[in-house]
C-alpha positions as CSV (number, residue, x, y, z in Angstrom):
1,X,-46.5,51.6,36.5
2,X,-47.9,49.1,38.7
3,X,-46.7,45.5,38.9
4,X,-49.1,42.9,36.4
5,X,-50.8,40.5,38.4
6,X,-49.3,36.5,37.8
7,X,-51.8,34.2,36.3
8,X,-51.2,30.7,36.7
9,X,-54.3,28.7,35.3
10,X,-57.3,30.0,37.5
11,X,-54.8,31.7,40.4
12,X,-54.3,34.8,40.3
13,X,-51.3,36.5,41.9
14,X,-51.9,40.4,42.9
15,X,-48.3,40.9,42.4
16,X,-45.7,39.0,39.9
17,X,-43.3,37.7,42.4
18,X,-42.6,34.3,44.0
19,X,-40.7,33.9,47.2
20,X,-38.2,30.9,46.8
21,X,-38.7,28.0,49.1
22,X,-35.3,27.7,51.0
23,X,-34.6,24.8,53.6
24,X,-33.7,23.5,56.0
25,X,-36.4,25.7,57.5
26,X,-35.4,29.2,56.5
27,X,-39.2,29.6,54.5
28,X,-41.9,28.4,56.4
29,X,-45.3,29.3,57.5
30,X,-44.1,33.1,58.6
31,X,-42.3,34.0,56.2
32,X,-44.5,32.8,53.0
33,X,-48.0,34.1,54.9
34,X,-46.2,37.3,55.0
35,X,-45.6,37.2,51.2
36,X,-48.9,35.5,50.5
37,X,-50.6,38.4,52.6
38,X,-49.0,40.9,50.7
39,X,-50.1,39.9,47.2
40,X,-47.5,37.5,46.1
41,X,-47.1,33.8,46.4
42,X,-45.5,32.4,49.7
43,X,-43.9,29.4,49.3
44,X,-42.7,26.9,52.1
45,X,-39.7,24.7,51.7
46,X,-40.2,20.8,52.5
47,X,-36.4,19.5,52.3
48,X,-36.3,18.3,56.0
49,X,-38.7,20.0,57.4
50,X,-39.5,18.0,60.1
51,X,-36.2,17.6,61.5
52,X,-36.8,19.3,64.9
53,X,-39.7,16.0,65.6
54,X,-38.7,14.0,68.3
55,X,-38.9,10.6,66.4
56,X,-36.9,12.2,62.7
57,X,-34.4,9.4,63.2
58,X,-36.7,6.7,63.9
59,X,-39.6,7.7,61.5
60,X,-38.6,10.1,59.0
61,X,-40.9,10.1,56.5
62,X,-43.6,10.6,59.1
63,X,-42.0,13.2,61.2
64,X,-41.5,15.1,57.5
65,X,-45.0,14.5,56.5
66,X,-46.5,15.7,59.7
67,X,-44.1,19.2,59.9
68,X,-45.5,19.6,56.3
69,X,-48.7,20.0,57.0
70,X,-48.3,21.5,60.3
71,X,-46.5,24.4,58.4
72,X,-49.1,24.5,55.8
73,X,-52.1,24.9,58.0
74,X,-50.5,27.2,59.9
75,X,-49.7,29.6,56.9
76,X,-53.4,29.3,55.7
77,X,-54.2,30.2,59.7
78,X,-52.4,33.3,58.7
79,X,-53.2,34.4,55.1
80,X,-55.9,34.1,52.9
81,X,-53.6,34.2,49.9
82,X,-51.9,32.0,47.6
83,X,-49.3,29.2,49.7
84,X,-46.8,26.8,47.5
85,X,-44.5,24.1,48.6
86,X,-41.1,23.7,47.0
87,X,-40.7,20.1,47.6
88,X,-36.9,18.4,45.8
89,X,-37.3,15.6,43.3
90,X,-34.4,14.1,44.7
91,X,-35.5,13.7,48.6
92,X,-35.8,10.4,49.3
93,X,-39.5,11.0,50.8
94,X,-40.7,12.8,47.9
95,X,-43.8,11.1,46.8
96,X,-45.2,11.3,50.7
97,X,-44.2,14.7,51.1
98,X,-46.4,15.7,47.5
99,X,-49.5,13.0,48.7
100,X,-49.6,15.0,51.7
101,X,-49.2,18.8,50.2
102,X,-52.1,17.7,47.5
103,X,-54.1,16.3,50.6
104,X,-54.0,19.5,52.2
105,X,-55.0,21.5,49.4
106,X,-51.7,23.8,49.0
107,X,-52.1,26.3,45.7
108,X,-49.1,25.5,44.2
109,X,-46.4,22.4,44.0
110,X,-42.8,23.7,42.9
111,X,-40.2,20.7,42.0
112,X,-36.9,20.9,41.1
113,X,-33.4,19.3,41.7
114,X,-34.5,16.9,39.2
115,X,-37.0,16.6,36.6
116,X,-40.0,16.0,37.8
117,X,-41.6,13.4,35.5
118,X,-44.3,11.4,37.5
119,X,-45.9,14.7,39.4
120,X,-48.8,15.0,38.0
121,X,-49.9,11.7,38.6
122,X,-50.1,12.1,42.6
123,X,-53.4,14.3,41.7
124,X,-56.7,13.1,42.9
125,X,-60.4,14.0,42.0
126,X,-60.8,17.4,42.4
127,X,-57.4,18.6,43.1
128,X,-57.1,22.3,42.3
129,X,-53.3,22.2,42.9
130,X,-50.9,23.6,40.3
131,X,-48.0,21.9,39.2
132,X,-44.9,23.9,38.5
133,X,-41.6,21.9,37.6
134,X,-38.1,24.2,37.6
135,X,-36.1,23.6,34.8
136,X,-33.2,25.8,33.6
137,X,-33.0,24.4,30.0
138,X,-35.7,24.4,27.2
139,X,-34.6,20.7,26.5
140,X,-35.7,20.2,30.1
141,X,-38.9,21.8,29.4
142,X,-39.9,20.0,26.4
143,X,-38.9,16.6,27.9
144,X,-41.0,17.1,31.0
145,X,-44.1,18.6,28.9
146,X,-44.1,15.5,26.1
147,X,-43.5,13.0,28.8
148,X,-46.6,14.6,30.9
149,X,-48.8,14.9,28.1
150,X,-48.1,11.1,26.5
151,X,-48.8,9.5,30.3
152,X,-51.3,12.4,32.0
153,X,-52.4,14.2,29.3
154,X,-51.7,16.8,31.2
155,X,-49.5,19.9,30.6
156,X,-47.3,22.0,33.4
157,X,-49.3,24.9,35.0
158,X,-46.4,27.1,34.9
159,X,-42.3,26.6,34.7
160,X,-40.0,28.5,37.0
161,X,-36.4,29.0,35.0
162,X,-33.6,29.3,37.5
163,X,-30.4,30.5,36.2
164,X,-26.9,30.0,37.2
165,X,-26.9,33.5,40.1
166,X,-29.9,31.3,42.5
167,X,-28.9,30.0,45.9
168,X,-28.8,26.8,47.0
169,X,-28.6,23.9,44.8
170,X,-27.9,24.4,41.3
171,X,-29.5,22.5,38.4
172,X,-26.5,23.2,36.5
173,X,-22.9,21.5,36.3
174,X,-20.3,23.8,37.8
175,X,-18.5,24.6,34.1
176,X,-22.3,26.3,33.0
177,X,-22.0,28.5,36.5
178,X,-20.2,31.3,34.1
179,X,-21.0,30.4,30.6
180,X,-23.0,33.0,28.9
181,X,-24.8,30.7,27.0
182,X,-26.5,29.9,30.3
183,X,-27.5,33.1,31.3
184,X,-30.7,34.0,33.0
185,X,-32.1,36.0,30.3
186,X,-31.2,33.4,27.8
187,X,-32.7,30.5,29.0
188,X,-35.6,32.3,30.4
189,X,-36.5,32.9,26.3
190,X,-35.2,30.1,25.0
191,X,-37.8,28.1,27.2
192,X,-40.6,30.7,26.4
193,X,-39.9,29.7,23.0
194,X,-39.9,26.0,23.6
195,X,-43.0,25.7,25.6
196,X,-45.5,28.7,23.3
197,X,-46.3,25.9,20.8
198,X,-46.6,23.5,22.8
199,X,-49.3,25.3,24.8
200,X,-51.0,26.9,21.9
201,X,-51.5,23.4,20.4
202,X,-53.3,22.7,23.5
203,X,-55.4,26.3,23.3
204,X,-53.4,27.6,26.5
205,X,-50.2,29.4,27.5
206,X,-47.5,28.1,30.2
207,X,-46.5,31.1,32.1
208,X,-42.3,31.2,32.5
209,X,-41.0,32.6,36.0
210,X,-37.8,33.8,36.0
211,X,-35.2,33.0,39.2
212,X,-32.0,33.7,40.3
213,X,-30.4,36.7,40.9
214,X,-33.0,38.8,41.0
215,X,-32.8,41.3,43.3
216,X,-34.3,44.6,42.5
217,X,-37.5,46.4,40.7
218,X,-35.8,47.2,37.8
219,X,-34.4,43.6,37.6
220,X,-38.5,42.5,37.7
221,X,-39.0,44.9,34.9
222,X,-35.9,43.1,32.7
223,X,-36.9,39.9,33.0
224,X,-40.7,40.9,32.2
225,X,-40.0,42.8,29.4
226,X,-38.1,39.2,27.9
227,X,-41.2,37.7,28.3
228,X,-41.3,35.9,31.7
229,X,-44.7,36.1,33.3
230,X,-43.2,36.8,36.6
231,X,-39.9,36.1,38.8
232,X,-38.9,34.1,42.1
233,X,-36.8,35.8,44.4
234,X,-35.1,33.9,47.9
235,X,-32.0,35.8,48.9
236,X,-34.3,39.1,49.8
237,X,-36.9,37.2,51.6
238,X,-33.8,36.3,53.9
239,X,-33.4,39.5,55.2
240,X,-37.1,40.2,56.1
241,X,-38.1,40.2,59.8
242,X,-40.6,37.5,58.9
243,X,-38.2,35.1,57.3
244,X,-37.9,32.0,59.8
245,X,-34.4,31.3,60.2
246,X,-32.8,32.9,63.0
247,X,-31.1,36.4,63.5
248,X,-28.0,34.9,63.3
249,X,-28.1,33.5,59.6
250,X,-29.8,37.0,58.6
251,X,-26.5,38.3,59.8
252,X,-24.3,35.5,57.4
253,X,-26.2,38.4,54.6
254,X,-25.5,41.6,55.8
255,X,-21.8,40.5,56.9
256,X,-21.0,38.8,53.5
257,X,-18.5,40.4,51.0
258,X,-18.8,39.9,47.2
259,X,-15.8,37.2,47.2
260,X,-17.3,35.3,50.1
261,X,-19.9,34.2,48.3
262,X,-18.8,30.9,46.5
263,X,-19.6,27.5,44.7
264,X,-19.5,24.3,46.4
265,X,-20.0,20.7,46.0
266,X,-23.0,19.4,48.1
267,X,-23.0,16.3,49.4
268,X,-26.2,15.8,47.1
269,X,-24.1,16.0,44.1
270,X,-25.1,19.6,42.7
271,X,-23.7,22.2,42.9
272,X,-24.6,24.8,45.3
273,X,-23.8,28.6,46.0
274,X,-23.3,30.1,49.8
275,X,-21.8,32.2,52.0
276,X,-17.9,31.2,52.7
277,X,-16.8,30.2,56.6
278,X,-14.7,28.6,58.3
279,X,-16.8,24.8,58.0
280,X,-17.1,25.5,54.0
281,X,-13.2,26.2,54.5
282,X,-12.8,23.3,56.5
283,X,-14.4,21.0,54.1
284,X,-12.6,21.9,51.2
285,X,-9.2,21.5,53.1
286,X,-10.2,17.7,53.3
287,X,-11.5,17.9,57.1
288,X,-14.1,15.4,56.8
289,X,-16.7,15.7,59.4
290,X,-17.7,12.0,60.1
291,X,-21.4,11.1,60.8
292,X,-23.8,8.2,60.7
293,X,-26.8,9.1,58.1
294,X,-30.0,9.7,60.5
295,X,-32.3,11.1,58.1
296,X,-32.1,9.2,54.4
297,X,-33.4,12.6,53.1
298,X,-31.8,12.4,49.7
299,X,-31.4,9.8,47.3
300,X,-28.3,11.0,45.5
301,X,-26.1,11.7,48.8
302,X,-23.4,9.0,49.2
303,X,-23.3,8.8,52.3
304,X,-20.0,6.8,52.6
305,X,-18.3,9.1,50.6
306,X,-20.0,12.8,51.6
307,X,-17.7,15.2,54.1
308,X,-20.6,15.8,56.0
309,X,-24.3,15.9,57.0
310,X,-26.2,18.4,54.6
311,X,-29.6,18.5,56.6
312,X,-27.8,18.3,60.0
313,X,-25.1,21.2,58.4
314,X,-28.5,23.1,57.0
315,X,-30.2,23.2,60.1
316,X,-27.7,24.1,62.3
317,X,-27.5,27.4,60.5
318,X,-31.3,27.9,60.3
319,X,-30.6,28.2,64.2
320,X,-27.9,30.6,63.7
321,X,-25.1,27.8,64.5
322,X,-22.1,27.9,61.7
323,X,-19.8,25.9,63.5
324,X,-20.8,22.7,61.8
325,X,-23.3,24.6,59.1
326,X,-23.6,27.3,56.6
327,X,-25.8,29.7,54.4
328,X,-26.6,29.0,51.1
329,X,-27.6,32.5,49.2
330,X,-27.7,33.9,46.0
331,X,-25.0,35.9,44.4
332,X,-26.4,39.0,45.1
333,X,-26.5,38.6,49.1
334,X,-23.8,40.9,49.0
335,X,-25.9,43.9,48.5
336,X,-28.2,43.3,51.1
337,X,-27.6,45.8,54.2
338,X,-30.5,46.1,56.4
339,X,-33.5,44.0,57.5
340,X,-36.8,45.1,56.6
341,X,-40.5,43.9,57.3
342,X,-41.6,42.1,53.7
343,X,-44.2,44.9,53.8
344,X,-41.7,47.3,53.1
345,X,-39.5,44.8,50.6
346,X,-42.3,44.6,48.3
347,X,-43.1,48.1,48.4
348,X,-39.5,49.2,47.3
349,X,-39.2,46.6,44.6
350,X,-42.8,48.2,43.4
351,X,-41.2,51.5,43.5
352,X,-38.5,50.6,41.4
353,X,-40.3,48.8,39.1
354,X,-42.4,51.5,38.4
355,X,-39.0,53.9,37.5
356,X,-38.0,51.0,35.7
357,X,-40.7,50.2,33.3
358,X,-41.8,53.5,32.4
């Protein structure tokens, strides 16, 4: 069985599978052309993205906006397919960063670590941009679509569910992490059923995208089979010759053990899973690492109070430096033990998918 193409309004996905922004820097224009060119949707990650520009201390809204776009018409230099931006609600820049990913005509917005509330009003005349909030509640859901439809009349174009096995930051408290209750699969249908009358009032559907944790064709098939239109994966775009992070933070993947693999408390105040080291050790032993805030790049980071620099620890790492950084990655990083062109990725996901979903 081949995989069902992923309609979202008038896009059309070949393939039902998402590639997770993941910042500082790790998806950018290589990596999500590569995905893009292979049927699904590539999706670059704004948090900090211009952080390598010569004047990000100075000007950093401008030196964000102007990576962003760089990034973007690079990717469409590369692929003729479909290119997202993930951009974070709670990124001090966000409303620039969004102006300037509408402006340059990206397919597909994806917002999350926050509710997105005010999104769609940053659409002009003529913007075929889709809007796609991540939630990982149906409460969250239905707040987001009555709030859009009361001031924009105006419902989401699709809603990406992330559950508690994602990487990165998690829209969940730390107590939820390993609650059943807050399983993928549970919340993926309990916002399926939260959004289907909504939509139907409105003569459409809301397609439901299912993230975190997923990691192989049979795991597509699962979530499919619940209902979800499609799924986002991150952690197996890492270890792709085309993701853009360096060799070295491929390497965090294949080198990480189950139990290394941990939750910790981001200086953005969420929670966030990566890959254990000696800085993540440091941290929690109370080592503060002081620094002055050059960037502003998140509005709920307390500076005063925060252990250390999130973009600056972030970036590092893109560059394959982890003695002031680390990986975030998804609970399943563990299993990963090669690197493979996304080419070949996709095609063994297909495979099992097929054996799967007989």
């Amino acid at each position: 069985m081949d995989f069902p193409e992923l309609k979202i309004g008038d896009l059309v996905s070949r393939i039902p599978i998402i590639q997770g922004g993941m910042g500082v820097g790790i998806s950018l224009a290589g990596l999500a052309s590569a995905v893009a060119n292979e049927g699904g949707i590539g999706v670059i990650a704004a948090a900090m993205i211009g952080i390598d520009e010569p004047d990000v201390t100075v000007n950093p809204t401008g030196a964000n906006v102007r990576a962003l776009k760089r990034e973007i018409r690079k990717a469409r230099e590369l692929t003729g397919g479909i290119i997202g931006v993930n951009i974070m609600v709670a990124m001090t820049h966000y409303s620039d960063l969004v102006k300037a990913s509408i402006e340059e005509a990206v397919d597909i917005i994806i917002s999350g670590a926050g509710l997105p509330m005010d999104l769609p009003g940053y659409l002009v005349q003529g913007a075929k941009t889709k809007l796609v909030p991540i939630v990982s509640s149906g409460r969250a859901a239905r707040l987001i679509c009555m709030k859009w439809l009361a001031k924009y009349d105006y419902l989401p174009d699709a809603f990406v569910v992330e559950g508690p096995k994602a990487g990165g930051h998690l829209g969940l408290k730390k107590e939820q992490i390993d609650d059943p209750d807050y399983a993928l699969e549970k919340i993926v249908k309990e916002v399926i059923e939260t959004v289907k009358p909504i939509a139907s009032e409105r003569n459409t559907t809301i397609p439901v995208i299912a993230a975190g944790g997923i990691f192989t064709g049979s795991d597509i098939c699962e979530m499919l089979n619940i209902g979800a239109a499609g799924v986002q994966m991150g952690t197996r775009f890492v270890a792709t010759n085309e993701c853009d992070a360096d060799s070295g933070f491929k390497q965090t993947y294949l080198d990480a053990k189950k139990e290394d693999l941990v939750i910790i408390k981001s200086p953005v105040g969420l929670p966030g899973r990566a890959v254990r080291n000696l800085f993540l050790d440091e941290v929690e032993n109370g080592n503060k690492k002081p620094f002055k805030c050059p960037y502003q790049c998140v509005k709920t980071c307390d500076t005063a109070k925060s252990p250390y620099c999130i973009a600056l620890a972030l970036a590092g790492a893109k560059k394959g430096k982890f003695k002031n950084g680390f990986a975030f990655a998804g609970s399943n990083a563990y299993r990963i033990n090669e690197i493979i062109s996304v080419k070949e990725l996709i095609r063994s996901l297909q495979m099992e998918f097929s054996q799967a979903c007989l």
